[in-house]
C-alpha positions as CSV (number, residue, x, y, z in Angstrom):
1,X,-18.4,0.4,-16.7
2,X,-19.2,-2.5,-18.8
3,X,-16.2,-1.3,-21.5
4,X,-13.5,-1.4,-18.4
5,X,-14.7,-4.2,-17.0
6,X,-14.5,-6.1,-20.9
7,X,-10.9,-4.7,-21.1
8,X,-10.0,-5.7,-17.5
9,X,-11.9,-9.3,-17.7
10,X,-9.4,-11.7,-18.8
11,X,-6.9,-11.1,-15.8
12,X,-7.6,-13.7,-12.9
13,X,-6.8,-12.7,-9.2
14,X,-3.2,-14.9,-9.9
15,X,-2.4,-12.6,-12.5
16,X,-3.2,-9.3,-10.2
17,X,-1.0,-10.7,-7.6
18,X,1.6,-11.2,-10.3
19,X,1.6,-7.5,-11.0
20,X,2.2,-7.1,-7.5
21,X,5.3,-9.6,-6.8
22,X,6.4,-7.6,-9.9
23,X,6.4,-4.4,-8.1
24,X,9.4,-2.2,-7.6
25,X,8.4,-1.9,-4.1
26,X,7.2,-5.4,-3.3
27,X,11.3,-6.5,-4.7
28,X,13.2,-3.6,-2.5
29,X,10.7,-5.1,0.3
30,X,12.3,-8.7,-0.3
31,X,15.5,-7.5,-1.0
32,X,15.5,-5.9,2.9
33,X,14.5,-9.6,3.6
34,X,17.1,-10.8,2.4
35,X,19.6,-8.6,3.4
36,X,18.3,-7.4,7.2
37,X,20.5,-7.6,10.3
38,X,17.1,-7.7,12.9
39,X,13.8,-9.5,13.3
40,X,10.7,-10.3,11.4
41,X,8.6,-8.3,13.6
42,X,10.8,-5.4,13.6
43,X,10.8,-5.6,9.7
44,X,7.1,-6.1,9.3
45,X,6.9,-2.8,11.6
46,X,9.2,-0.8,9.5
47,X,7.3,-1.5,6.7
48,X,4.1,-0.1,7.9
49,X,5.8,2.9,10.0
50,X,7.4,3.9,6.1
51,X,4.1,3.2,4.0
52,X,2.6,5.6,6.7
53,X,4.7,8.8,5.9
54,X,5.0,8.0,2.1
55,X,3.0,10.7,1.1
56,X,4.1,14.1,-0.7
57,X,7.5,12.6,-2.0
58,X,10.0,14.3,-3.8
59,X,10.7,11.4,-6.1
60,X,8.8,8.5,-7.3
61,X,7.7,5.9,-4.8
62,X,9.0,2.7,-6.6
63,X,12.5,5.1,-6.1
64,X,12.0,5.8,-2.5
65,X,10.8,2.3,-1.1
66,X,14.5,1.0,-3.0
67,X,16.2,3.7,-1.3
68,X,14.4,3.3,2.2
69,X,15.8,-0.5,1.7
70,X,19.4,0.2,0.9
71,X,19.4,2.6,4.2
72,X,18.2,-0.4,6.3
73,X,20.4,-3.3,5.4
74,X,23.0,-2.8,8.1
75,X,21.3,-0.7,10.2
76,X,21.1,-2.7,13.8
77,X,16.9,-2.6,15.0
78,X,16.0,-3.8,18.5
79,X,13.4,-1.5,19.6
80,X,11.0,1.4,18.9
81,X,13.9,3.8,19.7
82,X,16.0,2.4,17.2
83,X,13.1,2.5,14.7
84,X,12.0,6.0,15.6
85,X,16.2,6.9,15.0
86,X,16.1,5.1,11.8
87,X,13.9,7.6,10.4
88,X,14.9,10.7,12.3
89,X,18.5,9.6,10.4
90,X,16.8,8.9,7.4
91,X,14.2,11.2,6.1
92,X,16.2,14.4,6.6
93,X,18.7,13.2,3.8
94,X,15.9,11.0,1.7
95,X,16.8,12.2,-1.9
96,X,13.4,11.0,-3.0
97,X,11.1,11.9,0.8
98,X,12.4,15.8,1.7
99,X,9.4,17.2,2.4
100,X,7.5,17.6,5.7
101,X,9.8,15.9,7.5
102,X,8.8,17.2,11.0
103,X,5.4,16.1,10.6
104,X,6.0,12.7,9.1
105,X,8.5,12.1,12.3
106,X,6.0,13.0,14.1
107,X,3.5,10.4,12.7
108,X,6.4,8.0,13.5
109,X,6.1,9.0,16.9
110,X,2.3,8.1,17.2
111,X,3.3,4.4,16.4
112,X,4.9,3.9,19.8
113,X,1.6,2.8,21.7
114,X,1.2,0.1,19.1
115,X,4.6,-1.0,18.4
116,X,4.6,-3.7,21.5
117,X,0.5,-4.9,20.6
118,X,2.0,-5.3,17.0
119,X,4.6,-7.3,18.1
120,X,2.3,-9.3,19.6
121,X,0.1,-10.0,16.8
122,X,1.9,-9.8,13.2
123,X,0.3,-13.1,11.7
124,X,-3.5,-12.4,13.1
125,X,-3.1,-9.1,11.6
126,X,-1.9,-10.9,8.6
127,X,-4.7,-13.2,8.7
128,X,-7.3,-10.6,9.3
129,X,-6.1,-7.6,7.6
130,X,-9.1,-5.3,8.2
131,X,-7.9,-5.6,11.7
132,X,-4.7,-4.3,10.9
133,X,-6.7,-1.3,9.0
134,X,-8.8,-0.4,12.0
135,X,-6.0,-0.8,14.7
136,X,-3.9,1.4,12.4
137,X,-6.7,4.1,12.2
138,X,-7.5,4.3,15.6
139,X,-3.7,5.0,16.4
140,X,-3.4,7.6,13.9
141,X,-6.3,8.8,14.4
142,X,-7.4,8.7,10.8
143,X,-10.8,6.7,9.0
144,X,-10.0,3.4,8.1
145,X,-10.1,4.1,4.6
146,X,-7.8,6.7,4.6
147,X,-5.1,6.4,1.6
148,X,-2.0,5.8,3.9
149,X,-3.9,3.7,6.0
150,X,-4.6,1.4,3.1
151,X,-1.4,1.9,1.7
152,X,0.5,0.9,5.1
153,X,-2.3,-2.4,4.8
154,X,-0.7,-3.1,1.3
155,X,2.6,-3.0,2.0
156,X,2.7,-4.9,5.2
157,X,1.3,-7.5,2.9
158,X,4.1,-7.6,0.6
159,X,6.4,-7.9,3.6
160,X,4.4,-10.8,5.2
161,X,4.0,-12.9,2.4
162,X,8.5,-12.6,2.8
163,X,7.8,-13.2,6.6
164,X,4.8,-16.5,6.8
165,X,5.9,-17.9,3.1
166,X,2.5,-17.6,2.2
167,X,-0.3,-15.7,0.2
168,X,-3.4,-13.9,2.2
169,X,-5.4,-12.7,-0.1
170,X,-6.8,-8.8,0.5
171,X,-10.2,-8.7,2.3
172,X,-13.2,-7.9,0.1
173,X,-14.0,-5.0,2.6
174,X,-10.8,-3.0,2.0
175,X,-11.5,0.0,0.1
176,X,-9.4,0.8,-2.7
177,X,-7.8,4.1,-2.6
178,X,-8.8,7.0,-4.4
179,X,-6.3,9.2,-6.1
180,X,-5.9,10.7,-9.6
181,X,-5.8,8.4,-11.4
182,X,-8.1,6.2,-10.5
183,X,-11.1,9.4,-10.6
184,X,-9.4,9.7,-14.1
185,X,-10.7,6.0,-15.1
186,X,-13.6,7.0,-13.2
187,X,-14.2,9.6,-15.9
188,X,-13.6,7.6,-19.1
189,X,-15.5,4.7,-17.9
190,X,-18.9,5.8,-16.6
191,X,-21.5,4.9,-17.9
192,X,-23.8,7.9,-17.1
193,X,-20.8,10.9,-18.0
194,X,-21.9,13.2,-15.3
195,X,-19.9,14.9,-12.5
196,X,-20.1,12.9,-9.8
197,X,-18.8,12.5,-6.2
198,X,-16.3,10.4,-4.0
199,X,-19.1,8.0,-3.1
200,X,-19.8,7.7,-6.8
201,X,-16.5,6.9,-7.6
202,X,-15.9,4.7,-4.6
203,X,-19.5,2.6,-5.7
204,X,-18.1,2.5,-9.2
205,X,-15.0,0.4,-8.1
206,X,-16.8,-1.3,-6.0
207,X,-19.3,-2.8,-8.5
208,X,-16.1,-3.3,-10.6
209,X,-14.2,-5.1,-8.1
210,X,-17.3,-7.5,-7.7
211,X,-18.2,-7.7,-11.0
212,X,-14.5,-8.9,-11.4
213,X,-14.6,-11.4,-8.5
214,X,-11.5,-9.6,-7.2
215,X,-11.0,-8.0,-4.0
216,X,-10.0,-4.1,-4.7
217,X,-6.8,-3.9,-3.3
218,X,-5.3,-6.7,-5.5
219,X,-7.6,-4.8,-8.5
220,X,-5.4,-1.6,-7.7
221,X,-2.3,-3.5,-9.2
222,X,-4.2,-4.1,-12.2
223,X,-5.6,-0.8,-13.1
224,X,-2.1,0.3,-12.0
225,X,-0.5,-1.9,-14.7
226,X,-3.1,-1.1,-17.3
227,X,-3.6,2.6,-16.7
228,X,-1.6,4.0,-19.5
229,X,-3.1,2.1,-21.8
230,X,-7.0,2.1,-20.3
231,X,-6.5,6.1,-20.7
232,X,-5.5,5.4,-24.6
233,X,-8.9,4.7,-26.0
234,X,-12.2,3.3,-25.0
235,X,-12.2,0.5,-27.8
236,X,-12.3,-2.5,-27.5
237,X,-9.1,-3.5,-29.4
């Protein structure tokens, strides 16, 4: 660990949520903002109800979240009918989200119970984000840490900080998700070069994220920027 964390060092939590407002996905996000014909809370629930069946795409996320955007910006949203419409529309002509479209309505669908408690609540589940994570679980019956769970987290984010005008930084206790290529730093980086498992690779990050004094969801846009060339070499140059 201690070569990634001398590599990953000299970027400061400003510069990780400058990767992030830098994101594809956080700009098609504020370009809906800009250009929506219904409410912040509708928007802010959109947002989460579309990070929650982005899984399994046919095209590159940064790709979809644009196109999910375009498809929104004169549609008319005034209820959890129109939303679950929206995406029964939506997904069966997604160039970039074909597959599984029956199961990812139907994950939609599970959203209803919690659309009007949502409503309710969209800046204290801004404020206290593990919240958010937890209420989001229990509705889709899923852990807390699951990767669309923390995904739907993240990108609620990027639409609040359009919503309240201001930055909440991620919760400490968020865990980071684990996907390819973060098990493929994982790899390069430890210390100890043995096969290892999920909660090895979960401590890892953790250790990383602390060592950093960076909460891991904001460190997720750093590795993300840095990947390519953190899978390059393990020098220090």
């Amino acid at each position: 660990m201690k070569i990634l964390y001398d590599r990953l060092k000299k970027y400061s939590l400003d510069d990780a949520v400058g990767f992030e407002q830098s994101d594809r996905q956080f700009l098609a996000l504020r370009d809906l903002y800009k250009n929506k014909s219904f409410n912040d809370e509708d928007y802010l629930f959109l947002t989460i109800a579309n990070a929650l069946v982005c899984y399994q795409l046919s095209g590159k996320g940064e790709d979809y979240w644009e196109e999910f955007s375009l498809a929104l910006q004169d549609r008319k949203i005034n209820s959890f009918s129109d939303i679950k419409m929206f995406f029964e529309d939506f997904l069966p002509v997604s160039k970039n989200n074909k597959r599984f479209v029956n199961v990812k309505l139907g994950r939609v669908k599970k959203l209803k119970k919690f659309y009007m408690k949502f409503l309710q609540n969209t800046e204290i589940y801004y404020k206290d984000m593990d919240k958010l994570a937890n209420d989001l679980a229990k509705v889709m019956n899923q852990r807390m840490d699951a990767k669309t769970i923390i995904f739907a987290v993240k990108m609620f984010s990027y639409s609040a900080r359009n919503v309240f005008g201001y930055l909440e930084y991620f919760p400490e206790t968020l865990m980071i998700p684990i996907d390819s290529r973060l098990e493929n730093l994982h790899k390069k980086y430890n210390d100890q070069q043995k096969t290892t498992s999920k909660k090895d690779v979960k401590e890892f990050y953790v250790d990383l994220s602390k060592k950093l004094d960076m909460p891991l969801l904001h460190l997720d846009a750093v590795l993300w920027v840095n990947y390519d060339e953190l899978m390059v070499t393990r020098s220090l140059s």
